[in-house]
C-alpha positions as CSV (number, residue, x, y, z in Angstrom):
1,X,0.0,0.0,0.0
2,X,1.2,3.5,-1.3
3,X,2.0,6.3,2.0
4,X,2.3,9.1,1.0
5,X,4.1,12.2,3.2
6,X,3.0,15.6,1.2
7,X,4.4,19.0,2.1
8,X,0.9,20.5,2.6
9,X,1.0,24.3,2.9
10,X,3.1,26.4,0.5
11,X,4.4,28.9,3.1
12,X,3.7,27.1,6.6
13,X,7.9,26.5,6.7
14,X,10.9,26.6,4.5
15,X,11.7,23.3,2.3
16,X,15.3,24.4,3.3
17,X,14.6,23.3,6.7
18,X,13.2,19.6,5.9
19,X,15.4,16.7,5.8
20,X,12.8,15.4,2.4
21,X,9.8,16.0,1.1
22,X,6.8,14.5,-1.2
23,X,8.6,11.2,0.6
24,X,7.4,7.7,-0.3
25,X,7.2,4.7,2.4
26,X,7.3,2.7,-0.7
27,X,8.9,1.7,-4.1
28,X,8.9,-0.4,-7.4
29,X,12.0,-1.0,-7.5
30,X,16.1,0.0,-7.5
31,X,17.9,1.1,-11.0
32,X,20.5,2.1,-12.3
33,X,20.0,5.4,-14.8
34,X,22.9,5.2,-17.8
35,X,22.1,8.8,-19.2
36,X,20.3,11.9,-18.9
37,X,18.5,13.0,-22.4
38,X,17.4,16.1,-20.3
39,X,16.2,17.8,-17.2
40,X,12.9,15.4,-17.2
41,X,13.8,12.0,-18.8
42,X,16.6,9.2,-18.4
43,X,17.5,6.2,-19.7
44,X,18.0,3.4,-17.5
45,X,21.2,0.6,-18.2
46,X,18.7,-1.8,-19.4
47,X,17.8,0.5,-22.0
48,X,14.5,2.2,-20.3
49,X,13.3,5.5,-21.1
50,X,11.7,7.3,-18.1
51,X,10.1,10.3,-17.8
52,X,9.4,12.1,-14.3
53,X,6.1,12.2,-13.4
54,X,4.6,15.6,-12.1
55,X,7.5,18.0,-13.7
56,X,8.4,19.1,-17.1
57,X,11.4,20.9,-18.0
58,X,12.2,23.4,-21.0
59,X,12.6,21.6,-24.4
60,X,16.6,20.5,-25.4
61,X,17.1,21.1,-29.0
62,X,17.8,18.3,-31.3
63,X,18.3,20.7,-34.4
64,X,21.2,22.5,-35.6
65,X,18.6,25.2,-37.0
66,X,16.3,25.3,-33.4
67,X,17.8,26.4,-30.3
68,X,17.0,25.0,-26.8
69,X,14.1,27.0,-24.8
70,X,15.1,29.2,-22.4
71,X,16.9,27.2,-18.9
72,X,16.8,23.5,-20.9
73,X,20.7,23.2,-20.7
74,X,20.6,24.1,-17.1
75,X,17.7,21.9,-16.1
76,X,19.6,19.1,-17.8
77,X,22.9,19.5,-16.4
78,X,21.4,20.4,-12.9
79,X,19.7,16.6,-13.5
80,X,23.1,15.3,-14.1
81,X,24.8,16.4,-11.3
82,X,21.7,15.4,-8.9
83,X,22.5,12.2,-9.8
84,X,26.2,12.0,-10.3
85,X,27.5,8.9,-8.4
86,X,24.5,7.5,-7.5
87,X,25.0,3.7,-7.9
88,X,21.1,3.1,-7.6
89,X,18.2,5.3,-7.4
90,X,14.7,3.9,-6.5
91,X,11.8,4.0,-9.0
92,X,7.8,4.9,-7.6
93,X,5.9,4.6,-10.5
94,X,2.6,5.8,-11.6
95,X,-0.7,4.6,-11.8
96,X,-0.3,5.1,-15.4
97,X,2.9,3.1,-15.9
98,X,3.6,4.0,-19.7
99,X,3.3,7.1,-21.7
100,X,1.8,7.0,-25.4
101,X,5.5,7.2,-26.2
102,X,6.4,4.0,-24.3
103,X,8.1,6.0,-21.7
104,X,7.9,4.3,-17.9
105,X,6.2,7.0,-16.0
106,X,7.8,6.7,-12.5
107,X,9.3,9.4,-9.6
108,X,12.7,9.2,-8.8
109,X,14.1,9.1,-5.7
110,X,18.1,8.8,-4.2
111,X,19.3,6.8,-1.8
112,X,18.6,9.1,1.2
113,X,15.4,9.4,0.1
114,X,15.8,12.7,-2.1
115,X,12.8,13.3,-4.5
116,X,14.6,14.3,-7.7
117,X,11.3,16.0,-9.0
118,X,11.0,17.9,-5.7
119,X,14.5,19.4,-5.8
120,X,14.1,20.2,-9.7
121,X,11.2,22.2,-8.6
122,X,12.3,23.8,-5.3
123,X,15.4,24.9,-7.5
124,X,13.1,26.2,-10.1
125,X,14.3,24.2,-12.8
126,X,11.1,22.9,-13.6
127,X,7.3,23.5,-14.0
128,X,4.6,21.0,-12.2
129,X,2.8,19.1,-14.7
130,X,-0.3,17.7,-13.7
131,X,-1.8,14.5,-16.1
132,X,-4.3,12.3,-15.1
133,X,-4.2,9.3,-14.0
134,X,-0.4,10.1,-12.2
135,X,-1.6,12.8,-9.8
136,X,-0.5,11.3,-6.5
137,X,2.1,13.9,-5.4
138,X,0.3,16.4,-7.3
139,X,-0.5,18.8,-4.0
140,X,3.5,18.3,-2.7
141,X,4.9,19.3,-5.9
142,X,2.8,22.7,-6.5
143,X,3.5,23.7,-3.0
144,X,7.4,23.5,-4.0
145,X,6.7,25.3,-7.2
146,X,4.7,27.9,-5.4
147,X,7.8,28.7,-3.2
148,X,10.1,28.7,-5.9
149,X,7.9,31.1,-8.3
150,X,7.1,33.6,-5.4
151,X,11.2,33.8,-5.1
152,X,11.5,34.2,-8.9
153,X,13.9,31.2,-8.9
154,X,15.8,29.5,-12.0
155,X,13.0,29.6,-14.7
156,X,10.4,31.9,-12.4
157,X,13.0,34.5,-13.0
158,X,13.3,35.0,-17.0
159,X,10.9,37.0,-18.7
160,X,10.0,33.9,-21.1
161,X,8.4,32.0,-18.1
162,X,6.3,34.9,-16.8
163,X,2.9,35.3,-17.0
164,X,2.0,36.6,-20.7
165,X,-1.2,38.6,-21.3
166,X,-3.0,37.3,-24.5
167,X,-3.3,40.5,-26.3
168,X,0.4,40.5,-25.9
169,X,0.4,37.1,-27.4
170,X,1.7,36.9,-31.4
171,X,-0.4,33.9,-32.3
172,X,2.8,32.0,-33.4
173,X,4.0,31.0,-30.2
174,X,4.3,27.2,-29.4
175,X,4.9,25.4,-26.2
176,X,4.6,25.7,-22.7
177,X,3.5,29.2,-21.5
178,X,1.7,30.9,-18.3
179,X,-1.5,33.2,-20.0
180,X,-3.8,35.8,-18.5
181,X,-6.7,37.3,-20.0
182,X,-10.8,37.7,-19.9
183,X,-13.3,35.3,-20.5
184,X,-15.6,36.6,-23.3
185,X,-17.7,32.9,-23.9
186,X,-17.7,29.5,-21.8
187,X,-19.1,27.0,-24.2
188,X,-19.7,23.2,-23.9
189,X,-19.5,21.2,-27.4
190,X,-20.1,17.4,-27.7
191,X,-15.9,16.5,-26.7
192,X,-15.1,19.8,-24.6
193,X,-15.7,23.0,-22.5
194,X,-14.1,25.6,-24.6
195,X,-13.0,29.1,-22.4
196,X,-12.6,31.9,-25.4
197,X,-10.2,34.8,-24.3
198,X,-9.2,38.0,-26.1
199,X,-7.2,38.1,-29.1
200,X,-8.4,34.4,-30.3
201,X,-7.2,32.5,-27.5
202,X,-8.8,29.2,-26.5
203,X,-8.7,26.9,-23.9
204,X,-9.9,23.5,-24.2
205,X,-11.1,21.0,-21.9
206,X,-11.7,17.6,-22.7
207,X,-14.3,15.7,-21.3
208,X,-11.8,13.0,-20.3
209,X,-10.6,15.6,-17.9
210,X,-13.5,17.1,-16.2
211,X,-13.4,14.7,-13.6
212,X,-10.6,17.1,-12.2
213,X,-12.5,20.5,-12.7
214,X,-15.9,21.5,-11.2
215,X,-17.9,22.1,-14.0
216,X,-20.5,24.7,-12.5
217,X,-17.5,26.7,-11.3
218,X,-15.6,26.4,-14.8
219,X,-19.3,28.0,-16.6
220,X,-19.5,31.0,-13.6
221,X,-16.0,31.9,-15.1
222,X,-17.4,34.2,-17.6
223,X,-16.3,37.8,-17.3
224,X,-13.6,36.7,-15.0
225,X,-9.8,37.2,-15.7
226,X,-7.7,33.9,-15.1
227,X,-4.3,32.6,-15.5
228,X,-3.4,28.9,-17.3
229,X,-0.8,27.4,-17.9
230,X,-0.2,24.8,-20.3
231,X,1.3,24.6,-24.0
232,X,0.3,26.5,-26.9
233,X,-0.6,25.5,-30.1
234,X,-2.3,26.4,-33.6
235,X,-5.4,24.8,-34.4
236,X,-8.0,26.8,-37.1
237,X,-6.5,30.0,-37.3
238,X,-6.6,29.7,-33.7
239,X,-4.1,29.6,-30.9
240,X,-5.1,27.2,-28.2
241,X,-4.1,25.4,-24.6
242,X,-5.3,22.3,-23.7
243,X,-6.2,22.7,-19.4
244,X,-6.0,19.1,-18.0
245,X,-6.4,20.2,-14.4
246,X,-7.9,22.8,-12.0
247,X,-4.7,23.6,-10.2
248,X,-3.3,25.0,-14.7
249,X,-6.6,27.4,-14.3
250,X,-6.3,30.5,-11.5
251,X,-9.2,33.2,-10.7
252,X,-7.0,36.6,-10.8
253,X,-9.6,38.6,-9.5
């Protein structure tokens, strides 16, 4: 049976001051991890990808032509040294255990019982990243994030990871951003709940996630300026964010 020990309030004490947090009393097993690709997937030595659940880190380009988003290098070598001469780590994986990708989906955790996604976000390094089913640390991890934001740590300090109004939004941006803006319609279609902004911004919930939203308060949203957080995309002449939980959609006002 899975214990988990969550670091509750986001400002009742300093992470600094705790031995570990978002601890396990359990785990699938002990590995070995052979490389880092970046700050938010490894392979293992018998040839595993793995992707850390509950964090994602900026995108590492593979392209001569592309650079790396803003704080990827960093992410990834502050990954690498995290785990520099660790023999084993320990492996507590999801309830979803593979990714569409066939990535194992697991948390990470060192010998002394250091959460590798915890520290990434206390240090800023990365985002929280909240996908259904694998949402058991979910609380832990945004109360690190919360900390490190509100200090303007790692990413929380560039300009590219702040939060962007959408009317100062080109419609060709791509990936994951942090929006603000009004909601002019709340709509429900057959498959979603779409949220129009300003300037021809969308955000779309699937109905596969509404289990994680309260619909009646998602519809009272109109006329109400919010935050999200998720990644852009182009769709229709349209730039749209796909919300997958109510913790990626804030009330500003």
């Amino acid at each position: 049976m899975l214990t988990i020990l969550s670091f509750i309030s986001p400002y009742s004490y300093s992470i600094s001051n705790q031995p570990s947090v978002c601890v396990s009393t359990h785990f699938d097993g002990k590995v070995v991890i052979k490389y880092v690709i970046d700050g938010d997937t490894v392979i293992l030595t018998d040839n595993r990808h793995v992707r850390l659940i509950g964090i994602n880190t900026p995108e590492i380009s593979h392209s001569d032509n592309k650079p790396s988003e803003a704080g990827a290098e960093l992410a990834r070598k502050s990954l690498m040294q995290l785990l520099k001469n660790q023999q084993q780590v320990q492996l507590l994986y999801g309830k979803e255990r593979l990714d569409k990708h066939g990535r194992t989906l697991a948390h990470i955790y060192l010998k002394n019982g250091l959460n590798i996604q915890a520290e990434m976000l206390r240090q800023g390094l990365a985002m929280p990243l909240r996908i259904a089913p694998n949402l058991a640390l979910m609380d832990c991890y945004s109360a690190i994030s919360l900390i490190a934001k509100k200090e303007k740590r790692g990413l929380w300090a560039s300009s590219r990871y702040k939060t962007h109004h959408v009317f100062s939004l080109s419609g060709s941006e791509k990936g994951f951003y942090f929006i603000s803006g009004k909601v002019e319609q709340v709509t429900e279609s057959r498959s979603s709940i779409w949220i129009n902004l300003g300037n021809n911004v969308a955000l779309r919930i699937h109905k596969e996630d509404l289990n994680n939203f309260n619909k009646n308060d998602l519809m009272s949203l109109l006329g109400k300026t919010i935050e999200a957080s998720g990644w852009l995309y182009r769709r229709n002449k349209q730039l749209r964010m796909r919300i997958r939980h109510k913790l990626d959609l804030n009330r500003l006002n």
